[in-house]
N, C-alpha and C positions, 0 to 999 in steps of 0.2 A: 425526408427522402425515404424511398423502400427501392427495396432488389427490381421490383417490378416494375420501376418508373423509370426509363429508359429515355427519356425525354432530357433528365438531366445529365445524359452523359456522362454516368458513375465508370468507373474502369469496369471492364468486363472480367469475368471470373480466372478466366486464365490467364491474367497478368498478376494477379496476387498470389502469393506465397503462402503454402500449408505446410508446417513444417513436417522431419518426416523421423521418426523416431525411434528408427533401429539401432540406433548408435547407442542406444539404450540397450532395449531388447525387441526383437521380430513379433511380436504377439505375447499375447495372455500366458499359450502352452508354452514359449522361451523356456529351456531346462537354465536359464541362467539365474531365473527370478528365484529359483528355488535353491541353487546354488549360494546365490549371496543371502537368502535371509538364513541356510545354513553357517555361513560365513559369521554372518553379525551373530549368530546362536552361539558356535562356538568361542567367538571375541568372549563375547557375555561372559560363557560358560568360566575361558580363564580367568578373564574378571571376579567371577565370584569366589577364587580361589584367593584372593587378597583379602577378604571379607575379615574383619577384626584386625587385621595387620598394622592398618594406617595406624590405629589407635596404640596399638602395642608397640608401636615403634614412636611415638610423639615424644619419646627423652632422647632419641638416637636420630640424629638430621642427618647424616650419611645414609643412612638403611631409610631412612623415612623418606628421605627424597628419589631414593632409588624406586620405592614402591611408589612415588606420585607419578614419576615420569615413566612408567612399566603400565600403570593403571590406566592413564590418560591416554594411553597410548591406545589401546586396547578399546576404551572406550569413544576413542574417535573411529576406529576402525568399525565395529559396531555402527556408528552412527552413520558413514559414508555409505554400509552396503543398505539399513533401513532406508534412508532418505533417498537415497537412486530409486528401490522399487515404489517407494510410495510416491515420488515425483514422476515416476513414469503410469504409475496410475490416477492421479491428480490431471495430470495432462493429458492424457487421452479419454478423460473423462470429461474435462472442460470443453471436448468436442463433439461429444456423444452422448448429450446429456438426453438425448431422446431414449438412448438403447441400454435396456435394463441388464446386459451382461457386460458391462462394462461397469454402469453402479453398483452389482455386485459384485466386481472383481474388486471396484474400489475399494466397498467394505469390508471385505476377506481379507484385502493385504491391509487395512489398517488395524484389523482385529490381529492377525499375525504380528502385524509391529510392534504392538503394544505389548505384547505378550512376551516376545524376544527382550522386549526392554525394561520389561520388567523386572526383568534379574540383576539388571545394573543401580535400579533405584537404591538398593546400598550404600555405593560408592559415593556421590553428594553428599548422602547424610552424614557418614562417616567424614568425610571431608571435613563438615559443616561443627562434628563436635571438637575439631582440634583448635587451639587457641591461636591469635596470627602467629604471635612470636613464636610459635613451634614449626607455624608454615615459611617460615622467613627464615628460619636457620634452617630448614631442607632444602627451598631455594637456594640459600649462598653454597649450600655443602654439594650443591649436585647441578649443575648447567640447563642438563636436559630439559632436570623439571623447573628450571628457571625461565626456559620457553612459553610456558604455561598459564605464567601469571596473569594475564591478564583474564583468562579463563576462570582463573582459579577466582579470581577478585568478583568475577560476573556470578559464580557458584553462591559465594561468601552473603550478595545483596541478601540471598533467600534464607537465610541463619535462621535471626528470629520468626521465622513465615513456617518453615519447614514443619510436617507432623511427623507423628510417630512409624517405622517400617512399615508396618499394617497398612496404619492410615492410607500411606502415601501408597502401594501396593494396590489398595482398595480404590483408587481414583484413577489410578492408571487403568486400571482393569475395566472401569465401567464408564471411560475413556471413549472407546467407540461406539457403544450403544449409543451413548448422550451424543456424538456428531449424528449420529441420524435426523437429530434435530436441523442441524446446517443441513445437512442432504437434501430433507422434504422441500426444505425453505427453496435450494437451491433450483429443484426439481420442479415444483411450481412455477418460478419463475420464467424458467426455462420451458415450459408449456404454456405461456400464458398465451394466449390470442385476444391481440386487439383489434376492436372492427371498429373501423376508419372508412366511410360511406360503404362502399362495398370491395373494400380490402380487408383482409387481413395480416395483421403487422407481429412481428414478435417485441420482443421488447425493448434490444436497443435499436430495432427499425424507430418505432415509435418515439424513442429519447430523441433519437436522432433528427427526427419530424420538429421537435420545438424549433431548431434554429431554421428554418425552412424561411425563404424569401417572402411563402404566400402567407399573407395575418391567416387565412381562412383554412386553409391547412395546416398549420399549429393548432386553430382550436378545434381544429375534430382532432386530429392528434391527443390532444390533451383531453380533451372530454372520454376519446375513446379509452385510453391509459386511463385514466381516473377511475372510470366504469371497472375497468378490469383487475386493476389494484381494489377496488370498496369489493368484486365478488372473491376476489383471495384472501381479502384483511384475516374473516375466521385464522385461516390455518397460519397465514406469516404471524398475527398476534400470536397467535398460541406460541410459536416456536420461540420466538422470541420472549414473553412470560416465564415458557419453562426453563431456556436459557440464562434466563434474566435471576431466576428463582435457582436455578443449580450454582449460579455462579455468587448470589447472596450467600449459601449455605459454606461453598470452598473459602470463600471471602473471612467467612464470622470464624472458621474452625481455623484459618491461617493468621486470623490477628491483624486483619488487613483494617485500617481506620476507616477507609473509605474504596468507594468500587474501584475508583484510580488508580489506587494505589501499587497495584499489581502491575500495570502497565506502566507507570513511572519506573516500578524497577527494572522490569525487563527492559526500559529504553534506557537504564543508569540516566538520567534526567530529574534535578530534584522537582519536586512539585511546587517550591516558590515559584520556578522559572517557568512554568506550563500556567500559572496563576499570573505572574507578570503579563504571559503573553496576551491570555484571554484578556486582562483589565487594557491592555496597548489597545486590543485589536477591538473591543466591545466601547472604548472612550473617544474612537473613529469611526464610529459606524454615519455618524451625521455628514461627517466632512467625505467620507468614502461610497458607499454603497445607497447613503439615500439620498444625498447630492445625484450620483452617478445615475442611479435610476430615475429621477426627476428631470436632467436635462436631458437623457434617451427620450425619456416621454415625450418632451417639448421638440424631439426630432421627427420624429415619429409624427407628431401631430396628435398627440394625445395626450389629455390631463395626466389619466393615471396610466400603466401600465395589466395590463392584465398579469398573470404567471407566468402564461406560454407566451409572451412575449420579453419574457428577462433574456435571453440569448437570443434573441431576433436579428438578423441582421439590420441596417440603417435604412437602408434602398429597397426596396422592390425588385431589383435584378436579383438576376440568381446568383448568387455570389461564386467566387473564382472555385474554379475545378482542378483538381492535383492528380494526374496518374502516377500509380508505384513509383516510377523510371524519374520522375520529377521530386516526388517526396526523397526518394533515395539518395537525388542531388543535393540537392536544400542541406539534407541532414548531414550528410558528409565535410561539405563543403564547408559546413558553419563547425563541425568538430574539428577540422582541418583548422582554421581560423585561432582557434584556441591552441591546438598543440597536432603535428601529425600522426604522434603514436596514438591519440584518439582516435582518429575518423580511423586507423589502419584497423584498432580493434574493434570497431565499430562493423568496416567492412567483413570481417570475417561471417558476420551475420546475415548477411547479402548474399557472401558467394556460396555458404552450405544451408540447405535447408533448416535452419535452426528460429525461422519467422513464421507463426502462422498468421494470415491476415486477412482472409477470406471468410464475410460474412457468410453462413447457412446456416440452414434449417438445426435445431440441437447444438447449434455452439454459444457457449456463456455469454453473459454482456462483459462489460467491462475492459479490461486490458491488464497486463502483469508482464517483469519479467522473471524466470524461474529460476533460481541460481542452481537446483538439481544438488550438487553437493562440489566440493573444489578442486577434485579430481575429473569431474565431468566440463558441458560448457551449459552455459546459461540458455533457455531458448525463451524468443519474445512472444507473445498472445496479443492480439489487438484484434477488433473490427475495424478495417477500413472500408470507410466509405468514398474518401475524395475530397474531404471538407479540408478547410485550414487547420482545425481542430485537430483531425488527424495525422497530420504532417507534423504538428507539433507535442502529439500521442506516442506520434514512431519516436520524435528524437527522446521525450521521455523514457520510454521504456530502452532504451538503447543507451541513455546515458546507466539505467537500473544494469543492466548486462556490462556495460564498460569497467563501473566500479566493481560486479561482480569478478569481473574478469582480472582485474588488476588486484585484487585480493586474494584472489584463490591460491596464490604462492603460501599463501599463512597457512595452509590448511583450513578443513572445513568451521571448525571450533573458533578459531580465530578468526575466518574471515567472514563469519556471520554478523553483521551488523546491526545494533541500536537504529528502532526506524526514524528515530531525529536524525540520525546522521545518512539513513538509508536511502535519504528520498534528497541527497546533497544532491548527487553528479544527475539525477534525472530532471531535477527543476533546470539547474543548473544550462544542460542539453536544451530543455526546452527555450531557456531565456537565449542562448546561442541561436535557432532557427529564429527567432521572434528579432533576436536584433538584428541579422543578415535580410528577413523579409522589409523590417522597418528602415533600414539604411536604403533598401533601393527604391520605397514610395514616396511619392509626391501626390501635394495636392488632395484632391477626395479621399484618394486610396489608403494615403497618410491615415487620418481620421478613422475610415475604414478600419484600419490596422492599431491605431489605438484604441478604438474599442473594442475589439475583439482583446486585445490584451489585457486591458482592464477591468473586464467582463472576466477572464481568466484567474486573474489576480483575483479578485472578488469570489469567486466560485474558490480559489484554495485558499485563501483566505479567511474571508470572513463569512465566508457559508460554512467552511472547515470548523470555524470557530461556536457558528450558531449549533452545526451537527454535533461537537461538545457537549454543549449549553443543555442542547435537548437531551443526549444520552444520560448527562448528570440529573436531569425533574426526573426524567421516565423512572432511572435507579431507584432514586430516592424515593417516587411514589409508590416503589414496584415492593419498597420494605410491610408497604401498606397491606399490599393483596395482590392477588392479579389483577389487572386493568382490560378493560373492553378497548376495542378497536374505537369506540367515540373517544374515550379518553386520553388515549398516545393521540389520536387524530387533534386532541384539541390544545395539547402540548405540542404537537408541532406548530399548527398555526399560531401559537403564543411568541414561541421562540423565534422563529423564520418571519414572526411579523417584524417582532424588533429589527432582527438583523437587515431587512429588506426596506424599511421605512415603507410611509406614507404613500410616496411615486406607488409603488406596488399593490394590486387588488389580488388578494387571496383568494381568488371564487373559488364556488362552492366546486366540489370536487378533488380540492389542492390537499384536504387533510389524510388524502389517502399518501400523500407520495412520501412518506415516510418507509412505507412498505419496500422497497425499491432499493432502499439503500443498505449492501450488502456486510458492508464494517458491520453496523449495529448487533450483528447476527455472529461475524464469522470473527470479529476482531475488534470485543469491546476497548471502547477509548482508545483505538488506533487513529480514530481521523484529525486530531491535530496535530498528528505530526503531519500531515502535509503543511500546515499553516505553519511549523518550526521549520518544517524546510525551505520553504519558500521565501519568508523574510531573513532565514539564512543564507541565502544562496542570495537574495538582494545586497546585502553585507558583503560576502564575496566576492559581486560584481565589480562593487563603489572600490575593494581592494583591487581589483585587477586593474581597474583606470586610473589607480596610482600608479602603477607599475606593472604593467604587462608582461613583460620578457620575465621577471621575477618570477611572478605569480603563476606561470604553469607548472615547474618541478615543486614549489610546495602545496600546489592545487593534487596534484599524481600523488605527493605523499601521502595528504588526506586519508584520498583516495584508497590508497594500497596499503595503509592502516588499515582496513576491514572497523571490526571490532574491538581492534587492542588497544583503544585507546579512549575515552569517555570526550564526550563534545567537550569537554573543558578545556582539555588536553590537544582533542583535534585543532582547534580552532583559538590557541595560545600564540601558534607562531605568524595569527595573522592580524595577532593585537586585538581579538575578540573577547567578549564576555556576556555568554545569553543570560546570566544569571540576573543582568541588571536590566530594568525596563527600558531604558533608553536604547540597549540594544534592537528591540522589537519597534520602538520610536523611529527608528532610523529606515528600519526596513518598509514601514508606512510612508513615512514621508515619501520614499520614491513614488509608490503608489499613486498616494497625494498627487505628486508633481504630474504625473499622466493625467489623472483628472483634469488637473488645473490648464495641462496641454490641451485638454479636449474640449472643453468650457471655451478657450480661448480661439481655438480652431471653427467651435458652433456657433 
């Protein structure tokens, strides 16, 4: 589908929402922006008047806890006025990626931030040389900074990892030059033009083209995408190489075993349970994904599948169309269904401009929601189109803001969340519209609706999984040297063959679409956590149809845990344990069972 095809009845412009971002600040010139990064200056500044203290006080837990819960303090306030100006340039740049005074505003307040915050990188390390038992008797001796803990715990993972003041001073600092890497990357993307007979498409018009009803329109779609990712490959390789190569060097100097590694601690998730997953979810690929694309095939009326034919709809019709005012319903309705205080927080997102959802010309691909900081509110980014897909985009990103919003009582520190647990209430949301759409189908439409969902499932799942698989060759070959664009091209199609089976034809043009996917770039080894969320959140379900009326005040608690609490922990009082395979066993087998639904329906 594109803006320009009118035929299929996409919502028109003015029924989608832009959000609107004064609530922030009014412009660039705002005297506010400069106020608070003065604010978080001077937080800083008293900050570094504790500098040597914490250490000097570790035989005294009266005085030593006073200085944790005075420090902490400080250094959230710091943190609140940073992350407000950089999210308000983050966000207005996700919409403006055409106009270069905006990506330089970007980069001036990030080079700012970094610089303000460089005076607190002290306080961690200092933190980091005190022994527990000295931090556990300042806790009992002092309340305040017993609020903390769980911060304190999340500071504590990076002990062994942590370098020297310098060091770490020294990485901060050259912090924003090296995102310019992400920027270029981003900013290509973001100018790509793809020519589709005699259209031109941007890039998620084009993504958006695969699920297209016409076979013949997906494959100019995808040839056209292909062409235009193989003339960008040069520059995304590079970025990602140099990325690849900055982050080997931070890696070897922090002691880190593996490129993972660092990601596993920042999601406090051990790396058994990220290793159980991949072996559940890599020892189901036969019975899931190439079962699954084999009997499409056979619906289809085709042996194999092409690429641009994996999200195809079944039929030839154009499939069903969603305006705003209907998505709006659906998601509410199904939040409602679960608990009222849901959909009520949900609505707030509806009634103030706080949604942008209007494809144009300069706005990113993708979708997110912003949590801003926990004093502010969250605002949602999506492209909508109209499709099914997007209906169940919005309730994702709207479950990301719900959870943000029922966390932000903890403050910002606390209610920042581990993304195993970050991506709970937005699958979660999503599995809500998906079973309200599926409870009122019959017949074809049923079918319909299961494979779209299974199609789903597969896509965060075990695509989530394969996007893994690859990031970990690419690392590993990347210890080797830099790698050309044929080489990542041919580790994707290695990896993405497995996970796709046989049913699936890789044609030529496919080893380009690795380019495309923006984790690799911006957030190595972030993409399985969609796959821990998602057969999390299957687990959650199977709980809730034990017990319904139960299961929504300990689903809120969760929830409004933010951060303070490690998956272990979240998810003890619902009889859970991801640490064991069987756990990720369980979350497939539903999967399974839709297949086996759909097998049986075909």
């Amino acid at each position: 589908m594109t803006l320009h095809d009118k035929s299929l009845a996409e919502p028109q412009p003015g029924e989608l929402p832009e959000w609107r971002l004064d609530d922030l600040y009014a412009g660039r010139d705002d005297p506010r922006i400069e106020q608070d990064l003065e604010a978080a200056r001077q937080a800083n500044t008293a900050l570094a008047e504790l500098k040597g203290k914490l250490v000097a006080a570790r035989r005294d837990p009266e005085r030593l806890g006073a200085i944790l819960a005075r420090g902490i303090g400080l250094y959230e306030e710091a943190t609140n006025r940073l992350w407000s100006v950089g999210a308000y340039a983050s966000l207005q740049t996700s919409v403006a990626r055409e106009d270069q005074a905006w990506a330089k505003f970007e980069g001036d307040i990030r080079t700012k931030a970094s610089q303000i915050a460089a005076d607190a990188l002290f306080f961690s390390l200092e933190i980091n040389q005190l022994d527990q038992a000295e931090i556990e008797a300042a806790l009992r001796a002092n309340p305040a900074a017993a609020h903390w803990r769980p911060w304190l715990r999340r500071v504590r993972l990076m002990r062994e990892h942590e370098l020297s003041a310098e060091m770490e001073r020294m990485l901060n600092d050259r912090a924003p030059a090296l995102s310019n890497w992400s920027r270029l990357y981003d900013e290509t993307l973001s100018r790509m033009a793809v020519k589709v007979g005699r259209e031109t498409l941007n890039l998620p018009q084009a993504l958006n083209r695969l699920s297209d009803a016409d076979p013949a329109r997906r494959k100019a779609s995808a040839q056209g995408l292909a062409k235009a990712l193989e003339d960008s490959t040069p520059t995304l390789a590079l970025c990602l190489n140099t990325l690849a190569f900055e982050k080997q060097l931070e890696d070897r100097w922090r002691r880190f075993p593996d490129p993972a590694r660092s990601r596993h601690l920042a999601n406090e998730v051990d790396p058994e349970a990220v290793q159980a997953l991949e072996d559940a979810v890599v020892e189901r690929y036969p019975r899931l994904s190439h079962r699954y694309y084999a009997l499409k095939a056979k619906a289809l009326g085709k042996r194999t599948l092409d690429y641009w034919d994996r999200n195809a709809p079944l039929d030839q019709e154009q499939p069903r169309r969603y305006d705003w005012e209907e998505a709006k319903s659906l998601v509410l309705s199904s939040f409602d269904q679960l608990a009222p205080a849901f959909a009520d927080k949900a609505r707030n997102f509806f009634d103030h401009p706080w949604i942008d959802a209007r494809p144009r010309a300069g706005k990113s691909s993708g979708a997110y929601s912003h949590p801003v900081t926990a004093d502010k509110h969250p605002y949602v980014f999506m492209n909508f189109m109209g499709e099914r897909r997007d209906v169940l985009t919005l309730a994702h990103e709207l479950g990301h803001a719900v959870h943000q919003t029922l966390a932000s009582p903890l403050g910002t520190l606390l209610a920042d969340t581990p993304l195993t647990l970050a991506e709970t209430a937005s699958i979660f949301g999503e599995g809500l519209v998906f079973d309200r759409l599926l409870a009122e189908a019959t017949g074809p439409e049923r079918r319909l609706l299961l494979a779209g969902k299974i199609e789903d499932g597969l896509n965060t799942v075990v695509r989530q999984i394969a996007f893994h698989r690859f990031e970990t060759e690419f690392h590993a070959a990347r210890q080797q040297g830099e790698l050309a664009p044929e080489h990542i091209g041919g580790l994707w199609l290695k990896v993405m063959g497995e996970s796709l089976g046989p049913a699936v034809k890789l044609n030529p043009g496919y080893e380009h679409y690795w380019a495309y996917v923006s984790h690799f770039v911006h957030s190595p080894f972030y993409v399985y956590a969609y796959a821990f969320g998602d057969l999390l959140v299957e687990a959650l379900m199977e709980k809730r149809l034990e017990d319904p009326e139960g299961f929504a005040p300990r689903y809120e608690a969760l929830l409004a845990a933010g951060g303070s609490k490690t998956y272990v922990e979240a998810l003890k009082p619902f009889g859970l344990d991801p640490r064991r395979k069987a756990f990720w066993e369980r979350g497939l087998a539903r999967l399974e069972r839709l297949v086996d639904e759909f097998e049986a329906l075909s």
